[in-house]
C-alpha positions in Angstrom: 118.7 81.4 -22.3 122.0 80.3 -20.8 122.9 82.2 -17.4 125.4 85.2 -17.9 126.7 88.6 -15.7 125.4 91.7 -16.0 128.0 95.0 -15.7 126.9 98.8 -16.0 129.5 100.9 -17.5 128.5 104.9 -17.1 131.9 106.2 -18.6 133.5 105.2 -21.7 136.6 103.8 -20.4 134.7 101.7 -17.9 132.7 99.7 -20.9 135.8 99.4 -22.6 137.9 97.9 -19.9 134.7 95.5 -19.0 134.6 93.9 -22.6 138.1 93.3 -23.0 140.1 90.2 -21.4 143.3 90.9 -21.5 146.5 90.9 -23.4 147.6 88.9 -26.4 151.7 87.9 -26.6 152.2 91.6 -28.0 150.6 93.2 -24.8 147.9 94.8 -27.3 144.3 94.3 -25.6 141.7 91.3 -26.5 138.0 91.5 -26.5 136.6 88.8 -23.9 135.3 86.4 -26.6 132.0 86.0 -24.1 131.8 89.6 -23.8 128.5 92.0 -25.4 127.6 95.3 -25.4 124.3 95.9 -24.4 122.3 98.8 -25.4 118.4 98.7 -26.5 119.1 94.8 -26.9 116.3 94.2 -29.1 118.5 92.0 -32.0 121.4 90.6 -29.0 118.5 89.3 -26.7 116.2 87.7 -29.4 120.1 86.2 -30.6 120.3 84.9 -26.7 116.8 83.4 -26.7 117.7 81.4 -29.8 121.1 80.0 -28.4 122.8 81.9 -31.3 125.2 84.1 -29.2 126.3 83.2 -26.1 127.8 85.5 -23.9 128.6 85.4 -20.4 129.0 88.9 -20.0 126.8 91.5 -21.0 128.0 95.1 -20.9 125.1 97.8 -20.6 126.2 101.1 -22.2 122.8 102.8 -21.3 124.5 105.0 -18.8 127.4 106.2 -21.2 127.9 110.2 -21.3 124.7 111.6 -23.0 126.1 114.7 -24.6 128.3 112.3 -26.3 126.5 109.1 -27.0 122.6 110.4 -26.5 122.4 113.5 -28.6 121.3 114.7 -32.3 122.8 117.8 -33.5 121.7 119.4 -36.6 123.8 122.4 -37.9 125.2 124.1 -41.1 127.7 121.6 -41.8 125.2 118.7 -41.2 123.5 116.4 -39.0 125.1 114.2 -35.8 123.4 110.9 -34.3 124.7 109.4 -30.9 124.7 106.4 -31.0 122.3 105.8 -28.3 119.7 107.5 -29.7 116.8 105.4 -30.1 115.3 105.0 -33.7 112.3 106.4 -33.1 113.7 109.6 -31.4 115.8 110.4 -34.7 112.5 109.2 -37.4 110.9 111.8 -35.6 113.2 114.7 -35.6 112.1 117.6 -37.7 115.7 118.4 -38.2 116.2 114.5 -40.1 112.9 114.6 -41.5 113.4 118.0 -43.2 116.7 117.9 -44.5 117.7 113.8 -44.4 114.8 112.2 -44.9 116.3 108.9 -46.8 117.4 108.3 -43.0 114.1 109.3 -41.3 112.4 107.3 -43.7 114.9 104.1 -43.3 114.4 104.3 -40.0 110.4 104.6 -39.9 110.3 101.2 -42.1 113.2 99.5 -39.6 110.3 97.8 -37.4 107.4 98.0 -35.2 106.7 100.9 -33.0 107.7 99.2 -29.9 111.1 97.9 -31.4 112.1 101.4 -32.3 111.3 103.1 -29.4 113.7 100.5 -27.4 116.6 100.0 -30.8 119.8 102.3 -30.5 121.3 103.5 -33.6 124.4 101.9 -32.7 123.0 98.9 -32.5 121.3 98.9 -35.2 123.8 99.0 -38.1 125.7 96.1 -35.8 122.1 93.4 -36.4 123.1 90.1 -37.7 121.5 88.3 -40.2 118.3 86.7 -40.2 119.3 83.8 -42.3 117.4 80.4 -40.8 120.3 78.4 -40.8 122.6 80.9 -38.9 119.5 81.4 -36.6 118.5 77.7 -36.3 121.4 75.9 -34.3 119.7 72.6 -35.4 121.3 73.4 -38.6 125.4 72.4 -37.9 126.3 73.7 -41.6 126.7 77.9 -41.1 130.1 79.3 -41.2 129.0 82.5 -40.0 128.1 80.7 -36.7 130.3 77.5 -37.2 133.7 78.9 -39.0 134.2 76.1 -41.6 131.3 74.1 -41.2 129.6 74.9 -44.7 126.5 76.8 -45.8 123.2 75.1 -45.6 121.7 78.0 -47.9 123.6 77.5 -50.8 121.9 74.4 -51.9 119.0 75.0 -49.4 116.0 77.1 -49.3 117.6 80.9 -50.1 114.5 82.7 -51.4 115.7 85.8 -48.9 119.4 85.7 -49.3 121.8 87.9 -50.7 122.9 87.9 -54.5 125.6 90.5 -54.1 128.8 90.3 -52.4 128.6 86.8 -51.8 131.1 84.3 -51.5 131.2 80.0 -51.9 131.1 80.3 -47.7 128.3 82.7 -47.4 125.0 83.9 -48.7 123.5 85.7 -45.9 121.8 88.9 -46.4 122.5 92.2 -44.5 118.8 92.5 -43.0 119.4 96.5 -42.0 117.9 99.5 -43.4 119.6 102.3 -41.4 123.1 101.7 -42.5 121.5 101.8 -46.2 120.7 105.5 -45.8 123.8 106.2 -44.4 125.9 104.9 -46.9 124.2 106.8 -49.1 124.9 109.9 -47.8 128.1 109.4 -47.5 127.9 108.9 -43.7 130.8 108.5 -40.8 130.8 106.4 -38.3 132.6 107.3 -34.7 134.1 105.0 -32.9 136.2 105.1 -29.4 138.2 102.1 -28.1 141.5 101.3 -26.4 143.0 102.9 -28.8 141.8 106.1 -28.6 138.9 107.9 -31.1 138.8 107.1 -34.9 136.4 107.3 -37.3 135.3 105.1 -40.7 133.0 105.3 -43.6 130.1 103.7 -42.8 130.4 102.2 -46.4 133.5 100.4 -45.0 132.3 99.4 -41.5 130.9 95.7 -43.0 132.7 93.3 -44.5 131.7 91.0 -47.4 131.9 87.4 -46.4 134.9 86.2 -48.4 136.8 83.7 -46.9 135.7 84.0 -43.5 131.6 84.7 -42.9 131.9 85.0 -39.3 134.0 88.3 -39.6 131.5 90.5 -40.0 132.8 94.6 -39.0 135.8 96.0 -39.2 135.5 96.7 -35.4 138.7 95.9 -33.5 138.4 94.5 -29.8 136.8 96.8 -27.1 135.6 99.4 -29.8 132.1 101.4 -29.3 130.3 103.2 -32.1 129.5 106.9 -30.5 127.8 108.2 -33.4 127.6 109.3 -36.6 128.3 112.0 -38.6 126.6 113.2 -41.9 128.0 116.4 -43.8 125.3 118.8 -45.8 125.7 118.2 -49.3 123.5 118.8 -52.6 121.7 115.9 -52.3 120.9 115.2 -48.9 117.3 117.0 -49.1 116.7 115.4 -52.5 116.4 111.3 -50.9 114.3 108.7 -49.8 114.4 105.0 -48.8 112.0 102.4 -51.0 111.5 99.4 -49.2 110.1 96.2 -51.1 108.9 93.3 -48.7 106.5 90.5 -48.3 104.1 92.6 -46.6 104.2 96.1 -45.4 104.6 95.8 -41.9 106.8 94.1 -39.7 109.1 92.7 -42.2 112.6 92.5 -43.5 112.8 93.7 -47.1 113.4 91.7 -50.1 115.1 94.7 -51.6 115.1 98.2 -51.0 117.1 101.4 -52.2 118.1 104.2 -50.5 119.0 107.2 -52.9 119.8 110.6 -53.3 120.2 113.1 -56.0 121.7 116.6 -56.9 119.5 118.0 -60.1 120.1 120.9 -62.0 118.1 121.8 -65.1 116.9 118.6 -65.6 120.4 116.4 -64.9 122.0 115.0 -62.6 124.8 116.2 -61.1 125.7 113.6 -58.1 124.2 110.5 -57.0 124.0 108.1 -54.3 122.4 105.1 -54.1 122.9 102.1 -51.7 121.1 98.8 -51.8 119.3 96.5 -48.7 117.7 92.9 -49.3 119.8 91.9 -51.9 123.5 92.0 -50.4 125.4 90.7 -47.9 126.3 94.1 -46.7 125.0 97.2 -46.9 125.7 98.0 -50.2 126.6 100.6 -52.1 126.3 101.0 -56.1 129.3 102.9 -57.3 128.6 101.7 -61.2 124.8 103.0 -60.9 126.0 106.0 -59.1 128.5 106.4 -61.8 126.4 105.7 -64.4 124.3 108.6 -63.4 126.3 111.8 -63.7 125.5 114.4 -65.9 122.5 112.4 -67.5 118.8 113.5 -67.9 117.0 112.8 -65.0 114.3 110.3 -67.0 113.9 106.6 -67.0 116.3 105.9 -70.0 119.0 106.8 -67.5 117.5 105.2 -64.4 117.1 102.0 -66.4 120.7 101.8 -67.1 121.8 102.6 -63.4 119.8 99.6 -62.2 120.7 97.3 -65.0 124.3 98.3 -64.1 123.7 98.2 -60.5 122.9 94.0 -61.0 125.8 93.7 -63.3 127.7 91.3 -61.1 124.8 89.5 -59.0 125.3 85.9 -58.7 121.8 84.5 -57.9 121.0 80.6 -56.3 118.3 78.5 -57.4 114.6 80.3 -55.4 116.8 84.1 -55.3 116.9 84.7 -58.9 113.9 87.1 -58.8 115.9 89.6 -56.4 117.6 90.8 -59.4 114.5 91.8 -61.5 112.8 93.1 -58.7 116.2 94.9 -57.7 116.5 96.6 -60.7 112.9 97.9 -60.7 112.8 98.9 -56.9 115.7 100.7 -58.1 114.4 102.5 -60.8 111.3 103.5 -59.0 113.2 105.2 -55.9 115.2 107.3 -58.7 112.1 108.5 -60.3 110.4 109.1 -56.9 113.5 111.4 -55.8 113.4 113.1 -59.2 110.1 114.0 -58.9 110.7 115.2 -55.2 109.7 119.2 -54.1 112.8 120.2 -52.0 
């Protein structure tokens, strides 16, 4: 691990001011390009060990306002998660558990129990990928590390990567399970900067590859996720995450689904449904979704949503399988909602 300072920030404005450098010619402010939040630490440190990230300057938010950044706050018009709550604080919260449990559930399959007690939920969404060649630097051809290098994956071993939203620069899948639920239900994320307080979808907070892999958030310099915010609606009791992987514990998925459903009378009324182990961002199915409104809730019509849902996947030469078993992990969290007692 390369040497680097250490700053505590205990007010919002202090963490700002610490990561940003300066000015650029239009006297709008810069992120120092050496310059990390630090908060649980768990994906930035293992990133440092590796030689992956570099910073020189590590900014630790741990002391940021609690009531603010540390809180969960469940009321009529729906559930709030600071961003510094650790995972397994909000897993465990009856309030999620009862009445949003696609994201208890995401977060109780995230990792080990030692992992979650130290993760934020800020951080979380933020993890970057665990592709080998972006985490090997032996490997010079990554333009999600190397801007224009190439992308040892496309012709090299991609048994794990992504085969949606990917580009000719990148196939590197999103490795997340959090921000799955929370696209699903619709979720907002809150963000404070030099610029004052704003907020985004959460479905809009990642950015496919394209043209430039190493672009990976639609954070702008200095920002800081506060929290999140997820509104009551018909389906958020009626959801669960299915994750598919290698082995049950310990273990990035291969593909999962997070969905959730609004069923009257035996149809569908709404549904959500975002994808994890197959994309390069956490992905959300707007044909499947589509697909499903005001149809019986039976397997004819969750068959179609997943065959829909792979419509556009573009799979390399060991990834191919993702798709099948996409499809059917797919079709199984549908039924498994379906069949839920709310």
């Amino acid at each position: 691990m390369r040497p680097f300072s250490y700053v505590r920030s205990d007010t919002t404005s202090d963490a700002v001011r610490a990561a940003l450098a300066g000015t650029d010619g239009d006297g709008r402010p810069t992120a120092a390009p050496d310059s990390q939040f630090l908060a649980g630490g768990t994906n930035l440190v293992d990133m440092m060990r590796l030689d992956v990230v570099r910073p020189v300057r590590l900014v630790d938010i741990n002391g940021l306002p609690r009531e603010r950044f540390g809180t969960i706050e469940s009321s009529d018009a729906g559930l709030r998660l600071g961003a510094l709550v650790r995972m397994a604080e909000a897993a465990d919260h009856p309030a999620v558990k009862q009445d949003f449990p696609v994201i208890a559930q995401a977060l109780q399959l995230a990792a080990s129990a030692q992992i979650r007690n130290m993760a934020s939920l800020g951080g979380n969404v933020l993890q970057r990928t665990r592709c080998t060649y972006f985490r090997d630097v032996s490997y010079a051809n990554c333009n999600k590390r190397i801007p224009g290098s190439g992308c040892a994956a496309m012709n090299g071993i991609n048994r794990k990567h992504a085969v949606l939203g990917t580009s000719e620069q990148c196939i590197a899948t999103y490795p997340g399970d959090f921000a799955q639920a929370l696209v699903a239900l619709d979720a907002k994320v809150m963000l404070t900067g030099p610029q004052g307080d704003r907020s985004l979808d959460v479905a809009k907070l990642h950015k496919a590859p394209g043209e430039t892999p190493h672009v990976e958030t639609q954070l702008r310099p200095g920002e800081i996720i506060t929290g999140y915010q997820i509104a009551r609606a018909p389906w958020t009791r009626r959801s669960l995450y299915l994750k598919i992987r290698d082995r049950e514990s310990y273990e990035f998925a291969l593909a999962s689904a997070a969905v959730a459903l609004d069923i009257e009378g035996g149809t569908i009324r709404q549904a959500r449904v975002a994808l994890g182990g197959v994309a390069t961002v956490p992905w959300r199915a707007y044909e499947a979704e589509a697909a499903l409104r005001e149809q019986p809730a039976e397997d004819a019509s969750f068959e179609n949503a997943a065959r829909l849902a792979f419509s556009t996947a573009t799979p390399r030469i060991h990834n191919a399988y993702k798709i099948v078993l996409g499809r059917r992990t797919l079709h199984r969290a549908l039924r498994q909602a379906a069949t839920m007692s709310i």
